[in-house]
VOGU-3710 file (C-alpha; in Angstrom, 3 decimals, decimal comma):
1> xxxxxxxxxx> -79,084/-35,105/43,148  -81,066/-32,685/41,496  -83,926/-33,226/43,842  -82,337/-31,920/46,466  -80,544/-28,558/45,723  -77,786/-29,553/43,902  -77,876/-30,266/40,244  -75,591/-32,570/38,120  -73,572/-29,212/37,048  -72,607/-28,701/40,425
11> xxxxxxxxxx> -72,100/-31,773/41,848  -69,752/-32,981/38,847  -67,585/-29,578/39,827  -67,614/-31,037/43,203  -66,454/-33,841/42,531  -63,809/-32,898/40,149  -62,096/-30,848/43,022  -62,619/-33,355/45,680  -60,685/-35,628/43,773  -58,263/-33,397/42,704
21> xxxxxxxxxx> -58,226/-32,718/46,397  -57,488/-36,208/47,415  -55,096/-36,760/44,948  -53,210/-33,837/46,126  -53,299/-35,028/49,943  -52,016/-38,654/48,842  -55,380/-39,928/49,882  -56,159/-43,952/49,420  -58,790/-45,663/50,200  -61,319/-42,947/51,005
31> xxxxxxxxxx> -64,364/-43,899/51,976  -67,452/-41,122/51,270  -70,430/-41,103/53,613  -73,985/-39,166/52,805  -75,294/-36,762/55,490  -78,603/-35,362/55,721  -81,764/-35,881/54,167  -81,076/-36,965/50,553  -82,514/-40,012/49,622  -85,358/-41,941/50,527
41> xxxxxxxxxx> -85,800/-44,237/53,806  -86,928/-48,021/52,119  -89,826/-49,447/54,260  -87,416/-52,371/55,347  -85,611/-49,747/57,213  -88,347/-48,545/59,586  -89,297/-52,208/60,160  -86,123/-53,055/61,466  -85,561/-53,994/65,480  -82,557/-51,453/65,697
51> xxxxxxxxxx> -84,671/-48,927/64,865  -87,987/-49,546/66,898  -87,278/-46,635/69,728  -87,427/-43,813/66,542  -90,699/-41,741/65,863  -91,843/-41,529/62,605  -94,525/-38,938/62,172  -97,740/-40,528/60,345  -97,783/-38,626/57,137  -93,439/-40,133/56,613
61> xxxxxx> -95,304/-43,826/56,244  -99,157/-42,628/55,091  -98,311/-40,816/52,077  -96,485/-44,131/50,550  -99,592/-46,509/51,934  -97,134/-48,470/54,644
//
């Protein structure tokens, strides 16, 4: 997480008061999904058929040698 904006500091704060959050809402079974850009896309990914109609600019798949 520290590559992208938010370092471990933060994100354990976050955390901490999402839970406590939760917790306080009676929450179970949350399930947590991951917007945006973080993370890498695995070369698997682009080579799948559900994902043929998406545009990937050259220098996404030349700078790893794909």
């Amino acid at each position: 997480m520290e590559r992208h904006g938010i370092g471990i500091p933060s994100t354990t704060i976050m955390l901490h008061e999402m839970f406590k959050l939760l917790q306080y809402a009676g929450c179970k079974d949350v399930t947590f999904v991951r917007l945006g850009t973080s993370g890498g896309i695995d070369f698997h990914t682009y080579n799948d058929e559900r994902f043929k109609h998406v545009k990937l600019y050259k220098n996404y798949t030349k700078d790893y040698g794909y």
